[in-house]
N, C-alpha and C positions, 0 to 999 in steps of 0.2 A: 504494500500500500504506500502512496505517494506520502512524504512527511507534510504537502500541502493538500491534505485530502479533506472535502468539505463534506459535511453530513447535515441534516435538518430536515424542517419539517413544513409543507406548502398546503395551504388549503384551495381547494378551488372552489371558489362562491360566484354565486350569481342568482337571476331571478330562474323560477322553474323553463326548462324548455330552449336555454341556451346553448347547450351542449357541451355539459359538464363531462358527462359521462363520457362521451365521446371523444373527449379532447384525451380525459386520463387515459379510455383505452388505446389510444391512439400513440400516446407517449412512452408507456411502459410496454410498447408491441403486442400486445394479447386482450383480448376480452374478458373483464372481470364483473364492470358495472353494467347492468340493462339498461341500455336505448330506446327510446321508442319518442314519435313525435308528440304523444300526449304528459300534457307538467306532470310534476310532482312524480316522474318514475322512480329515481332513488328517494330510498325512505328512512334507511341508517347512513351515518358516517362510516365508508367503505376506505379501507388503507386497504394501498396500493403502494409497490417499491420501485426505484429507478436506478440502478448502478451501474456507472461508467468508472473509467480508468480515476477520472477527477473528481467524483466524487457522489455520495448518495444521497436521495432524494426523495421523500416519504410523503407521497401525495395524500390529502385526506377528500374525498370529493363527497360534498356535503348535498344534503337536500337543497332544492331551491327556497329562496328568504319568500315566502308568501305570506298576505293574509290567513290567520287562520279560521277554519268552519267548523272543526272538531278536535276531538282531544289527539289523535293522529294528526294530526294538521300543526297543534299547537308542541308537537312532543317533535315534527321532521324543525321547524321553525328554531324552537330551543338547541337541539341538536347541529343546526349551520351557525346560529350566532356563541355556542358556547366556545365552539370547534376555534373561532377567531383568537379566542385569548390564548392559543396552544402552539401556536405556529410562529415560526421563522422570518416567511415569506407569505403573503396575500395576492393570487391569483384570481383578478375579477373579471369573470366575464359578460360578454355585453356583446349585443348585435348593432350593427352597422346602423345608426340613427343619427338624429339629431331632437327628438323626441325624447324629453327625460322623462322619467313618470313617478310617480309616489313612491311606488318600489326600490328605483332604482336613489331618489333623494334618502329614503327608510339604511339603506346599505350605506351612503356615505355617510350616515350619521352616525351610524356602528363604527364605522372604521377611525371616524374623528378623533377617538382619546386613546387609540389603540397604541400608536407610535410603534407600528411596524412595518417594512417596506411592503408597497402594493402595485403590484403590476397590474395595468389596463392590462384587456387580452383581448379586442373586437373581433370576435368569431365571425363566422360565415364573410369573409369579405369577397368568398368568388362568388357571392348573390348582387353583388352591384357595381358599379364602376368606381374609377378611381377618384373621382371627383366627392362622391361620396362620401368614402371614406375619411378623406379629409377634412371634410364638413365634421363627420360624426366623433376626429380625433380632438377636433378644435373645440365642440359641444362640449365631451366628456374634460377634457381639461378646464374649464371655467368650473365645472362640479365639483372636482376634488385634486389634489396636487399629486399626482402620481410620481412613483420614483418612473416608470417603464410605460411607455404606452406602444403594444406591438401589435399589428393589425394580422392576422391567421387566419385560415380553416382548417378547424380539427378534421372536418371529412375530409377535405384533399390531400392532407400534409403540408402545408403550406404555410412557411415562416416556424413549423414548430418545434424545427433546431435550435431555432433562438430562444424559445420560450426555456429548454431546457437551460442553454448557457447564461441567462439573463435571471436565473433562479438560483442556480451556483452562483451568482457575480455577490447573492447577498445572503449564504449560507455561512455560518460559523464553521471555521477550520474545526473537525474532531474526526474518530472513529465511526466506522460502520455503525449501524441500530440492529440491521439484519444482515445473516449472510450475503453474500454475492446470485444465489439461486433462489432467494425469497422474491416472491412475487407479489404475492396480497399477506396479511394474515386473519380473511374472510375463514372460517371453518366451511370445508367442503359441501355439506349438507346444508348450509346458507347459500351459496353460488347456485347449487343445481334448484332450489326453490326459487332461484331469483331467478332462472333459464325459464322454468315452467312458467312462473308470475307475469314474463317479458314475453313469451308467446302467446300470454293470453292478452295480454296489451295490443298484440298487434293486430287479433283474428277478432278482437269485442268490439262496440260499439263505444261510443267517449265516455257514455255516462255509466257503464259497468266498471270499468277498469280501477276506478278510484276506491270501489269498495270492494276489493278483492284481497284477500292473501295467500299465500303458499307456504303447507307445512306439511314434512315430509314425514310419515308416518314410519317407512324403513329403508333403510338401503343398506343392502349387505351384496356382500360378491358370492356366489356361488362355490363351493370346492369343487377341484377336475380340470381339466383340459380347456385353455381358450378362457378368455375373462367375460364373464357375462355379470353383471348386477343387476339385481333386480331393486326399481326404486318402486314404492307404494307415496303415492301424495296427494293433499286433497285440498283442492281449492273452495277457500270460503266465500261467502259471498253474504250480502246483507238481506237481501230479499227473496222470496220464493218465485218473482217473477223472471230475477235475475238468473235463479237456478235453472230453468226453463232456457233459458239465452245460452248459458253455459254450454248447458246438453247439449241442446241444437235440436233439429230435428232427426228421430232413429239414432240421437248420438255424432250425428257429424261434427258438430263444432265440436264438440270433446276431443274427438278423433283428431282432429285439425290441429287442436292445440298441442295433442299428445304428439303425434308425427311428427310435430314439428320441432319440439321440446327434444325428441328422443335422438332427430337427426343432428341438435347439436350437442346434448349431452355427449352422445358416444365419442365426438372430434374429441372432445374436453378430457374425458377419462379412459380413452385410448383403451375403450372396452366395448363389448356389445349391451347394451340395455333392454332390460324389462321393465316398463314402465305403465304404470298401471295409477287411473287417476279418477278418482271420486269428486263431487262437488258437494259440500252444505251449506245451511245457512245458520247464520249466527246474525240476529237480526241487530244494527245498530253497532256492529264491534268495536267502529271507529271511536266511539265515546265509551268505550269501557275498558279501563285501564287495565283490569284486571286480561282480556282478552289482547289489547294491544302488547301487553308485556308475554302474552302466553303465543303469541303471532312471531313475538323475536324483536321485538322494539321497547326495548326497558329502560327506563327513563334513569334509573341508575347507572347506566352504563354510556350518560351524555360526559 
């Protein structure tokens, strides 16, 4: 290890629907966080690692800062702004505008007494032209005094060499946190209910998805010849009308979700899957702590 080897710790914030996720998987080369175009997809604070020759880098990618509607709401909200006071570096991201909004006034009031470096990061800039951009670097600096303002897209790869270098430029000189081979330190059986949760994100309509969750009843590997696992998992859902949506008709939409869950589980565990998926309802979960903390979102653990 280099005697100038830098270590710490980056949050990446923004409002829901920027492309948090996307930037971290994009940066650490592997898929850890779900994607999906509807807000509010991640729900906990997901660490993710990055090591280079120069030094490592402990992404934390937070839920989006939104209003909240319920106590799930009020628990991802707590969870982005506590994450602030933990970090090194502040990676905020933002879409190509010149339009500021409550939201985004809400974020640089947080950051106000923080006194830690914070890089602008204007995502998606292959959605507009360059004129734009400029507009929208010039906006965002009258809001807030940025150490970094770098214009990227997380989907293209675009500029997000420098996001890494320009996040080292303001990391403390120390040792590694995690080995060189760590990746996330998500536990396994968290990732693969977040695949299943993220395929039912993309196959539902907007207004199902929010009151959903994924909890994995079993996964064990098989003994014998050739890796097979079998996962058991069951998606909750708040209403009985919703459960009806889930199925589908004869089961298709289950089936849809499941194929689709299974095709990417297996890339992930370099195994054959048995996946097998139930729907219930638990009417209202989002307002009951006691179910939010039993879903995997424990407010102790902000």
């Amino acid at each position: 290890m280099k005697e100038d080897f830098k270590s710490g710790f980056a949050a990446i914030i923004g409002r829901p629907n920027v492309g948090k996720s996307t930037l971290m998987n994009h940066l650490i080369g592997q898929k850890i966080a779900i994607t999906s175009k509807k807000p509010q997809t991640t729900r906990n604070r997901i660490q993710t690692v990055y090591t280079c020759e120069d030094g490592q880098i402990v992404f934390l990618d937070t839920p989006g800062i939104h209003k909240a509607k319920n106590k799930l709401g009020e628990y991802m909200v707590q969870v982005a702004e506590r994450t602030l006071k933990d970090v090194d570096v502040i990676l905020w991201l933002v879409e190509p505008t010149t339009f500021i909004g409550a939201g985004e006034r809400h974020i640089a009031e947080q950051l106000g007494g923080l006194h830690i470096p914070v890089i602008l990061v204007i995502n998606k800039v292959d959605t507009v032209d360059k004129e734009e951009i400029l507009k929208s670097i010039d906006t965002y600096r009258k809001l807030y005094d940025f150490d970094e303002i770098i214009p990227a897209s997380a989907l293209r790869g675009l500029n997000t060499e420098d996001i890494i270098t320009c996040i080292l430029k303001y990391l403390p000189y120390g040792p590694m946190f995690y080995d060189e081979d760590t990746v996330t330190d998500q536990p396994q059986r968290q990732i693969v209910a977040e695949i299943i949760r993220e395929k039912a994100l993309h196959a539902l309509d907007a207004e199902i998805p929010h009151g959903i969750a994924v909890a994995i009843d079993k996964m064990k590997e098989r003994p014998g010849k050739g890796r097979l696992i079998d996962i058991d998992a069951t998606i909750i859902c708040e209403k009985d009308s919703h459960k009806g949506i889930i199925i589908g008709k004869q089961g298709a939409m289950l089936k849809k979700i499941g194929s689709n869950a299974r095709f990417e589980l297996e890339q992930m565990l370099e195994a054959k899957v048995n996946l097998k998926l139930w729907v219930k309802v638990k009417k209202d979960w989002r307002d009951s702590d006691f179910l939010i903390k039993n879903f995997g979102y424990d407010k102790k653990e902000i």
